[in-house]
C-alpha positions in Angstrom: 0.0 0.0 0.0 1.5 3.3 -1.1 0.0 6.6 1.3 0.5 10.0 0.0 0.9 12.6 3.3 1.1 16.4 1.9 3.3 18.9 3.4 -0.1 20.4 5.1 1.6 23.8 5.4 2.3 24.3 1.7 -0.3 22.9 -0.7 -3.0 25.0 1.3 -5.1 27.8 -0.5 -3.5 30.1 2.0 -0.3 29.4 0.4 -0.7 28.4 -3.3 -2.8 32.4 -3.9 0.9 33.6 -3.6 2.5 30.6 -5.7 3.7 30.8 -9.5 3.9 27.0 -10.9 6.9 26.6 -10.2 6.2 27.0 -6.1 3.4 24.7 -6.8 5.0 22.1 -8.6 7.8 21.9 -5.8 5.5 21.3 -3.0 6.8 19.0 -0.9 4.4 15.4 -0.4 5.9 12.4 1.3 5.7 8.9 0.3 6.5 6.8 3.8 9.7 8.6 5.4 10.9 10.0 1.7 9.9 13.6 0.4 9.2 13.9 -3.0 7.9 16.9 -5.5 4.4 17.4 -6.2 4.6 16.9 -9.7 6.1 13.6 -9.4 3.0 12.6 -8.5 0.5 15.0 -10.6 0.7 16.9 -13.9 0.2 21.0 -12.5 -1.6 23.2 -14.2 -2.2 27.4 -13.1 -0.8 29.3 -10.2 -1.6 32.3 -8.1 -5.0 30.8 -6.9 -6.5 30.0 -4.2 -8.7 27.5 -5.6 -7.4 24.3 -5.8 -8.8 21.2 -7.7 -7.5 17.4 -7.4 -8.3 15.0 -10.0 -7.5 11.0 -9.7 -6.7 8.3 -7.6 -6.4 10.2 -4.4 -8.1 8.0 -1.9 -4.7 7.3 0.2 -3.5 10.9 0.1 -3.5 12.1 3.6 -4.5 15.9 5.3 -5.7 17.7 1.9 -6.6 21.0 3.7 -5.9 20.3 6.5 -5.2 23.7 9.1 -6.7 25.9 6.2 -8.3 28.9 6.4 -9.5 30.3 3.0 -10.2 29.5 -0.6 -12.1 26.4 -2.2 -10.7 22.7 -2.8 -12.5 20.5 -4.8 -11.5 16.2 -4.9 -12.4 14.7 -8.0 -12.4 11.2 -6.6 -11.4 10.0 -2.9 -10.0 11.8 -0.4 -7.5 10.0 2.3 -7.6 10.7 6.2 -7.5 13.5 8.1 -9.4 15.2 5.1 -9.9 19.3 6.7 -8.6 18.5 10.1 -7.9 21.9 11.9 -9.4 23.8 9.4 -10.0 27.4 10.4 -12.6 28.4 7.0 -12.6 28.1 3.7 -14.5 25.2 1.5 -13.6 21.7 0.8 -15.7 19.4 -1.7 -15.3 15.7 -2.3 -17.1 14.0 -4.8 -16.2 10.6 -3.8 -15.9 8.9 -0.2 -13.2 10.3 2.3 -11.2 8.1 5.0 -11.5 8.9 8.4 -11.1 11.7 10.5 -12.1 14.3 8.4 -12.7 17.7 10.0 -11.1 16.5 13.3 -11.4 19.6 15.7 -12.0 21.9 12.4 -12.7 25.3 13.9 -14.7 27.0 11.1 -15.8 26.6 7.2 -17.4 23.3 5.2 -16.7 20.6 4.3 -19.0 18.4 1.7 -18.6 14.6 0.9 -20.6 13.4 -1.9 -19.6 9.6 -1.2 -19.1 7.5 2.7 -17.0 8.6 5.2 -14.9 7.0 7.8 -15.0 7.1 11.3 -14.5 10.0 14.1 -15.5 12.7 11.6 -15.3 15.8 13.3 -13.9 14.4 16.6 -11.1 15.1 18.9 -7.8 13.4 18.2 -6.7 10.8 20.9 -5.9 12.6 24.6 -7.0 16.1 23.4 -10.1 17.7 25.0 -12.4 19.4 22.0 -13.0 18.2 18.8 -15.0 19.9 16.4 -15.8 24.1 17.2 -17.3 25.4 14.7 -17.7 25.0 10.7 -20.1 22.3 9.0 -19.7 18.7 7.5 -22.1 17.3 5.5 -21.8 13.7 4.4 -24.5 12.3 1.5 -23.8 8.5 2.5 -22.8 6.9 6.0 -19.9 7.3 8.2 -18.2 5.0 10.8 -18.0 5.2 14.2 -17.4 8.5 16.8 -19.1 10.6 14.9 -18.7 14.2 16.4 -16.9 12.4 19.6 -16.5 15.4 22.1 -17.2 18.6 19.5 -17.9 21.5 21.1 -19.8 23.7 18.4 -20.7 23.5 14.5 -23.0 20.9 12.6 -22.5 17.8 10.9 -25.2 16.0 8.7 -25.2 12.5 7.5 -27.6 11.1 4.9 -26.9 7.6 5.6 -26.5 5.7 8.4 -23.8 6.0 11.1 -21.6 3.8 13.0 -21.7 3.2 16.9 -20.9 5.9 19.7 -22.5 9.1 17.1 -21.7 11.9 19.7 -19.4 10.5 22.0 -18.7 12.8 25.1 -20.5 15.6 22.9 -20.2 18.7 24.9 -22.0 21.2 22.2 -23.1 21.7 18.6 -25.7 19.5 16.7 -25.7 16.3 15.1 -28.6 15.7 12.0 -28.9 11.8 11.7 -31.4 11.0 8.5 -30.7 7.4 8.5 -30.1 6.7 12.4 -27.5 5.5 13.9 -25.7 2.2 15.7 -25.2 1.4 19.5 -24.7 3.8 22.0 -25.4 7.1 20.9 -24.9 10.1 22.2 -22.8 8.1 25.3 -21.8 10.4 28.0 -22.7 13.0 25.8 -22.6 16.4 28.8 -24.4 19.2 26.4 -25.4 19.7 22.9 -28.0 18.0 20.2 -29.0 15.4 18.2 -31.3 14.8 15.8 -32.5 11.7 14.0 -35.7 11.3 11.7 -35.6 7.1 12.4 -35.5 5.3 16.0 -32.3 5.3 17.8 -30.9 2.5 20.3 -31.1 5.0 23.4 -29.0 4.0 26.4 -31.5 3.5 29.7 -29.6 6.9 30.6 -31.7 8.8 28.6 -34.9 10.3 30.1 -38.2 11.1 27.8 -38.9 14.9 28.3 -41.2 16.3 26.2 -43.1 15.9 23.0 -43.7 19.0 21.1 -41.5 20.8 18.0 -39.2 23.5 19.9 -39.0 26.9 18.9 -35.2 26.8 17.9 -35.9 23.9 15.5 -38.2 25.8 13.3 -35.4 28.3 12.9 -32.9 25.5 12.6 -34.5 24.1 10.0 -34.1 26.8 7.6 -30.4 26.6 8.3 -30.4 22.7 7.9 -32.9 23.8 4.3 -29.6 25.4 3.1 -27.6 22.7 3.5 -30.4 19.9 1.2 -31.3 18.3 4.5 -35.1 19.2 5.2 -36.5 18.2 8.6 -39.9 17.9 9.0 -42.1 19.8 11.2 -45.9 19.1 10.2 -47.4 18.1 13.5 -50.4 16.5 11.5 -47.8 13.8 10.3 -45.7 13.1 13.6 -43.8 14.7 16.7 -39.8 15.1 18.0 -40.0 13.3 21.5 -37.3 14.7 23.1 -34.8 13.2 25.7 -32.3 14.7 27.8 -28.6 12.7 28.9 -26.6 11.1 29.3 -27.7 11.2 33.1 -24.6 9.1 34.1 -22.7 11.9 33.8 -24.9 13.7 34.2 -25.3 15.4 31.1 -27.9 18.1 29.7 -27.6 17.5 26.2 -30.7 16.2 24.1 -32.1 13.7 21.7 -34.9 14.7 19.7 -36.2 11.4 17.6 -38.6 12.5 14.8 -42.1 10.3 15.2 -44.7 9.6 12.7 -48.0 9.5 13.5 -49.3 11.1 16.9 -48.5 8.5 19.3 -45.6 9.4 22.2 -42.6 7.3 23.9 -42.9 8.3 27.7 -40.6 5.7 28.9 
């Protein structure tokens, strides 16, 4: 297996809007322990820009935009882990899948993934306290496990279904689950939201609260309308029973699970 791992301070659109071709074509990637050229790997075109575009196999190149703050990448294919990680603004598109990790503790901007993602998107690397703070990550099919683990602020969205532990030690932001998600979710979560529009395996430390649709998710809504994830809020077709947890922590974050019908959960 052959891993691509880009010099993640140089092939940035905070650094490649002051590059002539030549700058870009020298920008150092590394292949295992070696360092090699950029255009080694990729035939270059343009310069001066800072909108950058990737076309091919790209599925084990690791940290494309990761730590930036500006300009537009767009991933004609796959993108490799640690996809956005740190990111401070900017835009990052992926028409294919991305590997996991992708907008670990980003801070601001989007990122879009047409395909599957891996696991702990939006999470806090391993012995650090905040992952996720701000920004947005939709995903249009599923994503693994730790989904969101310990974010602090921003949204992510995910189509398809997710793997287990979705909001892991959340402490803020909102998670939009249209396909569900596996065991455990929302585990010692201590503040923020989740949404899903299908059942979800609750721990027994989750209390019913209410049923109703809460003033802040009308407005959210139009936010989430922006992003092509609609959530619905006829009260003639269902309800959002909400919960609050995890109480083993305790925790006041919430659950709201979308219900058709007019039926409520109270246990």
């Amino acid at each position: 297996m052959i891993t691509l791992t880009l010099n993640r301070q140089k092939l940035l659109p905070d650094v490649t809007h002051n590059l002539e071709h030549a700058g870009v074509c020298a920008t150092p990637v590394f292949m295992g322990r070696r360092q090699y050229r950029l255009d080694e790997f990729f035939d270059i075109e343009g310069e001066l820009s800072d909108q950058i575009e990737i076309h091919g196999t790209t599925s084990k190149m690791k940290s494309i935009g990761r730590g930036m703050s500006r300009g537009k990448i767009v991933v004609h294919g796959d993108a490799g882990m640690h996809l956005g990680a740190q990111m401070t603004g900017g835009e990052i598109n992926v028409t294919g899948s991305a590997a996991d990790w992708a907008g670990a503790e980003m801070r601001g901007g989007m990122i879009r993934i047409g395909g599957d993602a891996g696991g702990q998107i939006g999470a806090a690397y391993r012995g650090d306290a905040a992952g996720m703070r701000g920004g947005t990550i939709v995903i249009e099919g599923t994503a693994g496990q730790e989904v969101g683990m310990r974010m602090k602020r921003g949204t992510i969205v995910v189509r398809g279904k997710v793997g287990d532990f979705a909001g892991l030690q959340m402490k803020g932001g909102t998670i939009v689950l249209l396909r569900g998600a596996g065991a455990r979710p929302g585990s010692w979560m201590i503040r923020g939201t989740i949404l899903s529009l299908v059942e979800l395996p609750l721990l027994p430390t989750f209390r019913y609260a209410s049923r109703g649709t809460p003033t802040f998710l009308r407005l959210y809504a139009q936010h989430l309308e922006t992003l092509g994830a609609p959530i619905p809020l006829d009260e003639s077709e269902g309800s959002w029973n909400r919960y609050s947890g995890d109480l083993s922590v305790p925790g006041k974050g919430e659950v709201l699970v979308w219900r058709t019908g007019t039926s409520c959960q109270t246990g």
